[in-house]
LUMTI-563509 format. One record per atom (N, C-alpha, C): x, y, z; residue number from 0. Coordinates in nm, 2 decimals, decimal comma. Example, Ala and Ser with C-alpha at 12.3 -4.5 7.8 and 13.67 -1.06 7.14 Angstrom:
2
X_Y_Z_num
1,32_-0,57_0,78_0
1,23_-0,45_0,78_0
1,32_-0,33_0,78_0
1,28_-0,22_0,71_1
1,37_-0,11_0,71_1
1,29_0,00_0,79_1
//
This chain:
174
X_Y_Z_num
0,54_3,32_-1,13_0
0,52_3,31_-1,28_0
0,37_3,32_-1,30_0
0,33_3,39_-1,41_1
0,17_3,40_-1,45_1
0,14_3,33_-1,50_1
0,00_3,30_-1,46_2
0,00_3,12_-1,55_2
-0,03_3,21_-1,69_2
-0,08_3,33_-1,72_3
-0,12_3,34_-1,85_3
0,01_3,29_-1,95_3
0,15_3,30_-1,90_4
0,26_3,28_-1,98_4
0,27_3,15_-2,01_4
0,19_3,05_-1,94_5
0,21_2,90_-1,94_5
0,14_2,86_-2,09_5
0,06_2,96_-2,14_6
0,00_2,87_-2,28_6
0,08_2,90_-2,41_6
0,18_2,96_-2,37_7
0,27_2,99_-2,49_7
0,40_2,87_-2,46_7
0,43_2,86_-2,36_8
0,53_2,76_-2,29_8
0,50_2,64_-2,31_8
0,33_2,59_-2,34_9
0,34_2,46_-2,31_9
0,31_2,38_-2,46_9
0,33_2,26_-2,49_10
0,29_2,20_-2,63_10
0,10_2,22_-2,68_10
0,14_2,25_-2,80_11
-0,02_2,26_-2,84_11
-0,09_2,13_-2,78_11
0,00_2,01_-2,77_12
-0,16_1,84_-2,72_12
-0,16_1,92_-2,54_12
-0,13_1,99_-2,52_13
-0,17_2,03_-2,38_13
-0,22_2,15_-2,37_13
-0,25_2,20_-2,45_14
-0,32_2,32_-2,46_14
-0,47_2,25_-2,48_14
-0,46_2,17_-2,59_15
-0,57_2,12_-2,59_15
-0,63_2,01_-2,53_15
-0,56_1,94_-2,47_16
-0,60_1,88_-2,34_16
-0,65_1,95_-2,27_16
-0,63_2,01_-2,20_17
-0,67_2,15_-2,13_17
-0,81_2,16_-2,12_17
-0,83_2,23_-2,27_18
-0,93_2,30_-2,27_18
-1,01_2,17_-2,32_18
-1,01_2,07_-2,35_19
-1,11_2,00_-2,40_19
-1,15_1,93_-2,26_19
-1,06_1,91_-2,18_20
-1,10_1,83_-2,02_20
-1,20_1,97_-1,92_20
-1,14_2,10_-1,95_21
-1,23_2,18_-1,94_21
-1,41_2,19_-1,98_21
-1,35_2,17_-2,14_22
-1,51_2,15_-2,18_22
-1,59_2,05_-2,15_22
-1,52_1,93_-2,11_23
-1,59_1,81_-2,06_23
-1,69_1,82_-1,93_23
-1,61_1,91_-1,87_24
-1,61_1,93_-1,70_24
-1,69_2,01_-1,64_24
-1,69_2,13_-1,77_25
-1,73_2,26_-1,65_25
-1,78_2,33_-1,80_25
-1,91_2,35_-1,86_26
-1,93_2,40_-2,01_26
-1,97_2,54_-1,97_26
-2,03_2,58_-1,89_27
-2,00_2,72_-1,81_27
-1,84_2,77_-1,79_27
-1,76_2,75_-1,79_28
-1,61_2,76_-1,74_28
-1,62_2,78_-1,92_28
-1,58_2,70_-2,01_29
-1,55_2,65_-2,12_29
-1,64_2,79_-2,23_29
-1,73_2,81_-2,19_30
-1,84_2,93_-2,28_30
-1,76_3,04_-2,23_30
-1,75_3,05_-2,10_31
-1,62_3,15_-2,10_31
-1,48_3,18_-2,18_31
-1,44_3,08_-2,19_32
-1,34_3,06_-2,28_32
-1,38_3,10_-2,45_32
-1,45_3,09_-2,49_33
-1,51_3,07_-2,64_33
-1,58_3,26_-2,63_33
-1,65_3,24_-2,55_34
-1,66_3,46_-2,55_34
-1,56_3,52_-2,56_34
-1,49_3,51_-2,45_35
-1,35_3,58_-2,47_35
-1,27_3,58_-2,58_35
-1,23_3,49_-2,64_36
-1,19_3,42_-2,77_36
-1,25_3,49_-2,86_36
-1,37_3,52_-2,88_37
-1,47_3,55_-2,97_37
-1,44_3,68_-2,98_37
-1,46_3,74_-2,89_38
-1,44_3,94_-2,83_38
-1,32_3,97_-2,84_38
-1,18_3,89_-2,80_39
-1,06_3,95_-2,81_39
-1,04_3,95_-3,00_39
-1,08_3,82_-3,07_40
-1,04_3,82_-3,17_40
-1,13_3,83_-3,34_40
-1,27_3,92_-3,28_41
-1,37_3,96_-3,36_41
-1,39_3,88_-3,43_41
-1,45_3,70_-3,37_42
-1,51_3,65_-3,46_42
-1,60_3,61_-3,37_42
-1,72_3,63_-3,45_43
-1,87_3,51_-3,39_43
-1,83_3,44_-3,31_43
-1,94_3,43_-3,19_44
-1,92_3,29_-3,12_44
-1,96_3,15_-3,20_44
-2,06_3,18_-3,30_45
-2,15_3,02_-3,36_45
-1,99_2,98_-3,45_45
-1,91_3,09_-3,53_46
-1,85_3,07_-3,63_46
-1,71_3,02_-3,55_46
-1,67_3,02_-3,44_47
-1,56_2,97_-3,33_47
-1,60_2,86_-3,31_47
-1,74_2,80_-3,28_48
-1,78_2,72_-3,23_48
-1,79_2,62_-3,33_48
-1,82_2,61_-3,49_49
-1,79_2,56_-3,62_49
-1,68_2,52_-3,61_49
-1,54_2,59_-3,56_50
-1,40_2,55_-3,62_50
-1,39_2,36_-3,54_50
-1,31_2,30_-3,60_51
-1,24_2,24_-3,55_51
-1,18_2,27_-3,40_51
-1,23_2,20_-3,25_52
-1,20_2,19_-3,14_52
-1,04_2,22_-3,13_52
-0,95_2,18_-3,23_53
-0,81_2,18_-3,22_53
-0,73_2,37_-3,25_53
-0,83_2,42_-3,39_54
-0,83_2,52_-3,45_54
-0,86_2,63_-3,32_54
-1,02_2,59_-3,28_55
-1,06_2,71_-3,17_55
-0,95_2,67_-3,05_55
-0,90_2,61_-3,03_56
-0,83_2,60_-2,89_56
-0,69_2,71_-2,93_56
-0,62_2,66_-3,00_57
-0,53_2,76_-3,06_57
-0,53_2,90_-3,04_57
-0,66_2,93_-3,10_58
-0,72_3,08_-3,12_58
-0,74_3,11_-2,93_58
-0,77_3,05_-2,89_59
-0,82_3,06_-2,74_59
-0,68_3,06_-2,69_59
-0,58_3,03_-2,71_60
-0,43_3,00_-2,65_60
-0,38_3,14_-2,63_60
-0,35_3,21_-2,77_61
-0,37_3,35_-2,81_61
-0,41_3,44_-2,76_61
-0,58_3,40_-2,69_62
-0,61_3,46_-2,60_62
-0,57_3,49_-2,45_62
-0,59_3,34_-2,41_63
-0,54_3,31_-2,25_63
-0,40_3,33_-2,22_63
-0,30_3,38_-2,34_64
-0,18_3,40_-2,33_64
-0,18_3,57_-2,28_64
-0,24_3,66_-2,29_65
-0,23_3,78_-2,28_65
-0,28_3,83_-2,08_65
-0,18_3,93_-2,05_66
-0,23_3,93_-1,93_66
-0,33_3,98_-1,89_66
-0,41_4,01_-1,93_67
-0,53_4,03_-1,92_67
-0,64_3,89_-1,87_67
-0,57_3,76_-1,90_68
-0,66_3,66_-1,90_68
-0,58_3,62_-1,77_68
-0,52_3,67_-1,69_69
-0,47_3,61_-1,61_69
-0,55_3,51_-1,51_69
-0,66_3,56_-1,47_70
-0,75_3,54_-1,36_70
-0,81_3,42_-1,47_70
-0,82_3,40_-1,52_71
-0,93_3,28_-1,65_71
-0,83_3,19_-1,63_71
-0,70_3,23_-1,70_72
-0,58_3,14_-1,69_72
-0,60_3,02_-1,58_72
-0,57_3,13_-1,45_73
-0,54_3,02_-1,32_73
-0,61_2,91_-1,29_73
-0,79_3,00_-1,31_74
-0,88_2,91_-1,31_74
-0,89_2,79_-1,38_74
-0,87_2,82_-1,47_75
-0,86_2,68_-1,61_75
-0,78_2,58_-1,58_75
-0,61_2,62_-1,53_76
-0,52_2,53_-1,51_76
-0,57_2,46_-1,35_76
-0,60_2,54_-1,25_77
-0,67_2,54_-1,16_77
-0,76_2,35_-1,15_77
-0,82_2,43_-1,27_78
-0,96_2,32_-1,29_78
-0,91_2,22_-1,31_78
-0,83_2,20_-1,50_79
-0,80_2,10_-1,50_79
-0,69_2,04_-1,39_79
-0,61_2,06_-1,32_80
-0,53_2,01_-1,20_80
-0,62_1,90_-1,13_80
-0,73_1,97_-1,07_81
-0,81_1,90_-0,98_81
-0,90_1,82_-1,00_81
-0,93_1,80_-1,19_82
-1,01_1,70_-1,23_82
-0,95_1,66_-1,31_82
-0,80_1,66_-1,34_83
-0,76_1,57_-1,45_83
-0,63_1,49_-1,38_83
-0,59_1,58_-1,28_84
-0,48_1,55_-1,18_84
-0,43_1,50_-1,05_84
-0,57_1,47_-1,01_85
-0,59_1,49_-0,85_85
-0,48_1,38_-0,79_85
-0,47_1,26_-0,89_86
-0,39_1,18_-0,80_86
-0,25_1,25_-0,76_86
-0,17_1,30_-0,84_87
-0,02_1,38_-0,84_87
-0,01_1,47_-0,75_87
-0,18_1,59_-0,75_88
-0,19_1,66_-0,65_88
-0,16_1,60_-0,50_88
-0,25_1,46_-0,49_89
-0,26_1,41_-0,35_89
-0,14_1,36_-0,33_89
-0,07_1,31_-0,43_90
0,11_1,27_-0,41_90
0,17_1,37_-0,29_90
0,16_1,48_-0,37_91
0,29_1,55_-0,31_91
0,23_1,61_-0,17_91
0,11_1,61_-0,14_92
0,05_1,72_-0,07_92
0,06_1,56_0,06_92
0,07_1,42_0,01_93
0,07_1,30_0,10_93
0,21_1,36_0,15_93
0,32_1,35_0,06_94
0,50_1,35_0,10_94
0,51_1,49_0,18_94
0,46_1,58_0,18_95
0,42_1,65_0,23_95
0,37_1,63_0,44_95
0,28_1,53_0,42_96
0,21_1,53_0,56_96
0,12_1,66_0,58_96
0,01_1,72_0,44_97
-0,09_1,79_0,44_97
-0,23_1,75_0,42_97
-0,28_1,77_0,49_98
-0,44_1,70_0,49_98
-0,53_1,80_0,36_98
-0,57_1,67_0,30_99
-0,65_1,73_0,19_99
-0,75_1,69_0,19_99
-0,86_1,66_0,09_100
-0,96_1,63_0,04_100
-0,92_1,54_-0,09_100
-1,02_1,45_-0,17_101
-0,99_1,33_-0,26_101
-0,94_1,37_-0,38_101
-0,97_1,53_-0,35_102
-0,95_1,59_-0,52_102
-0,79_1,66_-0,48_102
-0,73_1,65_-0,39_103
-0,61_1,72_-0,38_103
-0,63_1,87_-0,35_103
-0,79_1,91_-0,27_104
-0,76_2,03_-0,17_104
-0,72_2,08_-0,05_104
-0,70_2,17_-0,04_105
-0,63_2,19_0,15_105
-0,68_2,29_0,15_105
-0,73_2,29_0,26_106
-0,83_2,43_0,37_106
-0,73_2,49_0,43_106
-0,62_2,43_0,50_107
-0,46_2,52_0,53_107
-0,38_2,48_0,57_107
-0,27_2,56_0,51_108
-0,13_2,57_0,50_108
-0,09_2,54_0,57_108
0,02_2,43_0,62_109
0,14_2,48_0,69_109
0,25_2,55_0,68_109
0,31_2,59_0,77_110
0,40_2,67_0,75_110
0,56_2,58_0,67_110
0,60_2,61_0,57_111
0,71_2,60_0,50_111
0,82_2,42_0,55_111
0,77_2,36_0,51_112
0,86_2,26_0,51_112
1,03_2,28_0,48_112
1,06_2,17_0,54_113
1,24_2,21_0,54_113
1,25_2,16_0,38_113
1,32_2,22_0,33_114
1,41_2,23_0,17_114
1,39_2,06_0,13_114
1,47_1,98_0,26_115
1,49_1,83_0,21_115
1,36_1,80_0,17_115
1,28_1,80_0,28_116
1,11_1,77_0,28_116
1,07_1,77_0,13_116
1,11_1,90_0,10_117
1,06_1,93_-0,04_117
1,15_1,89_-0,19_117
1,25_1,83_-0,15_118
1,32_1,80_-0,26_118
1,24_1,66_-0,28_118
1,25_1,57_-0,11_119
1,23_1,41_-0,11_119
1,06_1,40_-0,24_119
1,00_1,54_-0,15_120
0,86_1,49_-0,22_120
0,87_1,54_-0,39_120
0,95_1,59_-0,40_121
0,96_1,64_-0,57_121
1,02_1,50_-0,63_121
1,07_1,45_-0,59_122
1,17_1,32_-0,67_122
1,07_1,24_-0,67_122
0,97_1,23_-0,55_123
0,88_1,11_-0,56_123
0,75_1,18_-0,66_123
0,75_1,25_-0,70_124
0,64_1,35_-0,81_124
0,71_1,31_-0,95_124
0,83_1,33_-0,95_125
0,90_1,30_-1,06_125
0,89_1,15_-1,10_125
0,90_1,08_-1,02_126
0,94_0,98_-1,02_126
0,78_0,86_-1,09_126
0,67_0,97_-1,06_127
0,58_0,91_-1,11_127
0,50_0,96_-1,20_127
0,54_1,11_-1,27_128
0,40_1,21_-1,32_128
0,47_1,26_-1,43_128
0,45_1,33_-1,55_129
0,53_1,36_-1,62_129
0,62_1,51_-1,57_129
0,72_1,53_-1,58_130
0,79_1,64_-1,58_130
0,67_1,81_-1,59_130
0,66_1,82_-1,73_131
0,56_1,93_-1,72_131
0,41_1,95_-1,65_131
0,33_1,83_-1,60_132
0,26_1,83_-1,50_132
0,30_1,86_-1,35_132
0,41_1,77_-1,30_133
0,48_1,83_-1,20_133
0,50_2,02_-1,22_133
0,58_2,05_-1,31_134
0,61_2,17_-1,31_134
0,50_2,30_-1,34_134
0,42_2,24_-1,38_135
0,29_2,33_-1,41_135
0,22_2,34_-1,27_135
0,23_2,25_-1,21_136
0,16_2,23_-1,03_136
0,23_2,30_-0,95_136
0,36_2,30_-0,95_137
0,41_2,32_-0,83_137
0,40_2,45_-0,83_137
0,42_2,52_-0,95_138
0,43_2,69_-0,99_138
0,30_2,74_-0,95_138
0,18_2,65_-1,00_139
0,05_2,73_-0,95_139
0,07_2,72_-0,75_139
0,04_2,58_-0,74_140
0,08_2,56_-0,62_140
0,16_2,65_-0,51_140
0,27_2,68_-0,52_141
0,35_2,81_-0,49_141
0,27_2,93_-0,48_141
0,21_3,00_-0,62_142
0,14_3,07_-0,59_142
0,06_3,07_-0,53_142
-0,07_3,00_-0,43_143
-0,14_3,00_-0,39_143
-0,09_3,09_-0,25_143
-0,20_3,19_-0,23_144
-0,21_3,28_-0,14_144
-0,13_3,29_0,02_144
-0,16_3,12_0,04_145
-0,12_3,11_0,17_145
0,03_3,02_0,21_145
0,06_2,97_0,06_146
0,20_2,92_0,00_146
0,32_2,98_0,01_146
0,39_3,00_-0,11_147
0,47_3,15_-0,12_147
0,59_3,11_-0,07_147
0,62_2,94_-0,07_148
0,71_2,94_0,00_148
0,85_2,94_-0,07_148
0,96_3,03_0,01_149
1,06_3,05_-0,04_149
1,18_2,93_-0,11_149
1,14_2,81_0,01_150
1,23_2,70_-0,06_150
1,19_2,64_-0,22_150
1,08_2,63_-0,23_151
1,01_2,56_-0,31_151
1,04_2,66_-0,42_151
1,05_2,80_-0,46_152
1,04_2,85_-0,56_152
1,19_2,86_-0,59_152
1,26_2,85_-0,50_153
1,41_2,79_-0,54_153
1,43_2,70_-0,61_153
1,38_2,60_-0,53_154
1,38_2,43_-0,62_154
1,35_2,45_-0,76_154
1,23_2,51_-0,77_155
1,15_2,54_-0,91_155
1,27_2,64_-1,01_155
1,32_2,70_-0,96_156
1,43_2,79_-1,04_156
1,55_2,72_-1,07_156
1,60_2,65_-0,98_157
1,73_2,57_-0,99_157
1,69_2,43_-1,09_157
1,57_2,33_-1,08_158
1,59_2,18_-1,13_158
1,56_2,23_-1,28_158
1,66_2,15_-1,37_159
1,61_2,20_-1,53_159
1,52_2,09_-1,56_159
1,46_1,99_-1,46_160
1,35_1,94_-1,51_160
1,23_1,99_-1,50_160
1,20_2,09_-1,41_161
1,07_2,16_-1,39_161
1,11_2,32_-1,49_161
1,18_2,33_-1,61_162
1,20_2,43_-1,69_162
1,07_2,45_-1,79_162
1,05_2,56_-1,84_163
0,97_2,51_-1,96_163
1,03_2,62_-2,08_163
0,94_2,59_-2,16_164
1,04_2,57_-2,33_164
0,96_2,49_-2,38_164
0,90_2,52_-2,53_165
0,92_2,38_-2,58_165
0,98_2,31_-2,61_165
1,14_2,33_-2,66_166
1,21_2,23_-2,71_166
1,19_2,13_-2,57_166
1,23_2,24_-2,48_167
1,27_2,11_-2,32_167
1,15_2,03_-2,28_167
1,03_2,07_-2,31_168
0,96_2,00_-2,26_168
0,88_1,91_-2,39_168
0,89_1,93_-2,52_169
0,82_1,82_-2,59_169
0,82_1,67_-2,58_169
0,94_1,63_-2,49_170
0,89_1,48_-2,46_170
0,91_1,47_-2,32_170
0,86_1,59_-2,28_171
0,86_1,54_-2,09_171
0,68_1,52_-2,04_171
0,66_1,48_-2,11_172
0,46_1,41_-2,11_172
0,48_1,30_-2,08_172
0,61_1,22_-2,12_173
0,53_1,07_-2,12_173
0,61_0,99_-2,00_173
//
């Protein structure tokens, strides 16, 4: 799945979470976001930067929705994952038996865990994180380069709690 398709899929308070834990975090990452914004949708940067945080995020959704932002996309959800998420990360990557770092990184892969492995560690993800955080991770997660694993993207196709939608996911936050 492209994460560009995730900002149309997910509720506007997570869009804007998003991008405001972005802007907290990383204001180089975040000026990125506000150019692009600016360029795709021919308005000033000063006069984007005026709107209402909630208003420009919006407009920026618009943007990061198109595939063209794909590579910005990743990075963003990327970011916020690792600095808004890291405990959830280290969850699964613990149930797992993958060595990470404190932020929930891994230098490498192992090769494909058995199906159960991956169900036990999903239930215990579930069990503690909201629904669309889970489901927004595991999808990037998957994608990563050295990932790709075939069980996992099953799991992710089959459970209708890692679905997105808005209707399905407006109260899978809490």
């Amino acid at each position: 799945m492209a994460t560009c398709t995730l900002w149309q899929e997910i509720p506007e308070e997570l869009v804007h979470e998003v991008l405001l834990a972005v802007r907290e975090s990383d204001k180089r990452l975040y000026r990125v976001v506000v150019e692009l914004t600016s360029r795709r949708l021919g308005i000033r940067q000063a006069k984007l930067l005026e709107m209402p945080k909630l208003e420009r995020h919006q407009l920026s959704r618009r943007v990061l929705s198109l595939p063209e932002s794909e590579t910005l996309s990743s990075h963003l959800f990327s970011h916020w994952l690792v600095h808004q998420r890291a405990p959830m990360l280290c969850a699964w990557l613990d149930a797992l038996g993958i060595s990470h770092d404190a932020d929930g990184v891994v230098e490498e892969f192992p090769q494909e865990p058995p199906a159960e492995k991956l169900r036990d560690a999903l239930e215990g993800l579930l069990a503690r994180f909201p629904s669309l955080d889970v489901a927004i991770y595991l999808r990037l997660f998957n994608e990563i380069e050295d990932v790709g694993w075939k069980g996992l993207e099953e799991i992710l196709s089959a459970d209708e709690r890692l679905q997105f939608g808005r209707q399905a996911t407006s109260g899978a936050r809490g």
